[in-house]
C-alpha angles and dihedrals in degrees: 000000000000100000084048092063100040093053084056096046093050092044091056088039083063098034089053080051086056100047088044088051090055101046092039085059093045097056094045083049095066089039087057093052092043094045086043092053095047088053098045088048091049084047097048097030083220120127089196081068103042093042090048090054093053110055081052086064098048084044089056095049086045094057096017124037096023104058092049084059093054088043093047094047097045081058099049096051086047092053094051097054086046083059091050094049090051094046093063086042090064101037092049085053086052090051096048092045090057085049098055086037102058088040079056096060086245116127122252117282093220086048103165124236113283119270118252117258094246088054091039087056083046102069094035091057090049094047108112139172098243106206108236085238088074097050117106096217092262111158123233115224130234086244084048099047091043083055084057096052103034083064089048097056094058088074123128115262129184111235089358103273106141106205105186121118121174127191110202107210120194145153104002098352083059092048091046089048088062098037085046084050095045097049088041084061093051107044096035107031111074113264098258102052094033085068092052093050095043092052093056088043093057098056090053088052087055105041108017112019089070087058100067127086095193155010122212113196109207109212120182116204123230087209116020101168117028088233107047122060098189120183116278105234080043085059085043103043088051088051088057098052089057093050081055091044076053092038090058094031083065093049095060088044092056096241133144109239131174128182101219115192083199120190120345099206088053100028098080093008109134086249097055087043085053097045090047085044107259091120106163108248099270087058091058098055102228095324120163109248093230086054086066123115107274082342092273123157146200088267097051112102127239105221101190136268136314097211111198135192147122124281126195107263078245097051096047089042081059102068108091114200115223125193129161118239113299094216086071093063098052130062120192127222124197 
């Protein structure tokens, strides 16, 4: 791509030589007549002669030098419009170069200069769980939700396994996900407390679920690589650390966030793992495991919900954020 554009600098940057050599003799042409015809009138003391010699001269300008002008500048103009299309040739190809990259895992080409410590403690003070109550029923849109996970996906990881698997559950998938969770509580909780739960549920369903523009479910996967067995709470606790890196992506979005355990019964229950495509083998009919769905299985754990939405600028500027001293939660050792 570079030699590319180099070959075609240093060609215009001939081809404008070119255009200059012609003009400039051109021009030196019409000084010689009329210096010629000065000289032959002051020769001759006749002004037939040195009039004569001047409109050859002027001729000359009109059918010689001016049309060069004209030709050089129409160039000109058509090589400038070549470079802007090039331009946004090459800036097109950048683009699309940061977007495969991202989808790579690798990090953006054009990746801006670090933020500064104090702006880096910043966000992450202001960083809140926003309750879905509270969202206006803004939608969130696919770009938006890649961001999210783009940042997720730049948490540590031990061995490199990566463990982190969202489902991103909109439209009619996000409305089957809280019917599945509603008919889970009252086939598997005992009837007392099933009534209870539905009836809680179904308030949520009524006032807050609507709200929502998506679910994320957070799977953490037991193995996440075949030749690595890394401890399971190492797997969860990565998979933490990316729903943070999403938790404080959405802050500086300016979107309204909340990690949700949900339900316990229907969290990690055999019917949520199918429907989020951690069907156990029989139910995949011979299917290959690495044609799973992101590869997930039976083993791998279902760590909640990333519920996801949009908040007024004055709702989300009304969550206050409360911690006790942090020098009361380090001792120091010499």
């Amino acid at each position: 791509m570079e030699s590319d554009t180099l070959l075609r600098s240093k060609a215009r940057q001939v081809q404008q030589s070119d255009i200059k050599t012609t003009s400039i003799g051109a021009e030196l042409g019409l000084l010689g007549l009329l210096l010629a015809s000065g000289l032959a009138g002051l020769a001759a003391q006749s002004a037939t002669v040195t009039v004569t010699m001047f409109c050859g001269g002027v001729l000359t300008w009109l059918f010689v030098t001016l049309p060069d002008f004209f030709n050089a500048r129409a160039q000109g103009l058509k090589q400038q419009q070549q470079e802007g299309k090039e331009g946004k040739a090459g800036a097109e190809e950048g683009k699309q170069g940061a977007d495969n990259g991202a989808a790579a895992g690798k990090p953006p080409a054009s990746a801006g200069p670090l933020p500064s410590p104090e702006a880096a403690l910043a966000l992450i003070a202001r960083r809140r769980s926003v309750f879905p109550k509270d969202y206006n029923g803004g939608r969130v849109t696919r770009e938006e939700i890649e961001k999210l996970v783009q940042a997720a996906n730049w948490a540590p990881t031990h061995g490199q396994t990566e463990p982190w698997r969202f489902v991103v559950l909109e439209g009619a998938s996000k409305k089957a996900m809280e019917d599945l969770t509603m008919q889970i509580c009252r086939t598997r909780l005992p009837a007392d407390k099933a009534e209870k739960t539905l009836e809680k549920l179904t308030k949520k369903a009524d006032s807050t679920w609507g709200k929502i523009s998506a679910y994320l479910a957070i799977v953490a996967k037991r193995q996440a690589r075949a030749d690595k067995a890394m401890p399971e709470w190492e797997e969860m606790a990565a998979t933490a650390c990316a729903v943070q890196n999403m938790a404080l992506m959405c802050t500086a979005m300016g979107l309204a966030g909340y990690w949700t355990s949900w339900q316990e019964v229907a969290r990690e229950a055999p019917e949520m793992k199918e429907f989020l495509g951690m069907a156990p083998e029989d139910r995949f009919l011979g299917m290959a495991p690495e044609d799973r769905f992101l590869g997930m299985a039976p083993e791998d754990r279902v760590m909640g919900f990333f519920t996801l939405g949009r908040a007024d600028p004055e709702r989300l500027a009304g969550y206050r954020g409360v911690r006790g001293p942090w020098a009361d939660k380090v001792a120091w050792r010499g």
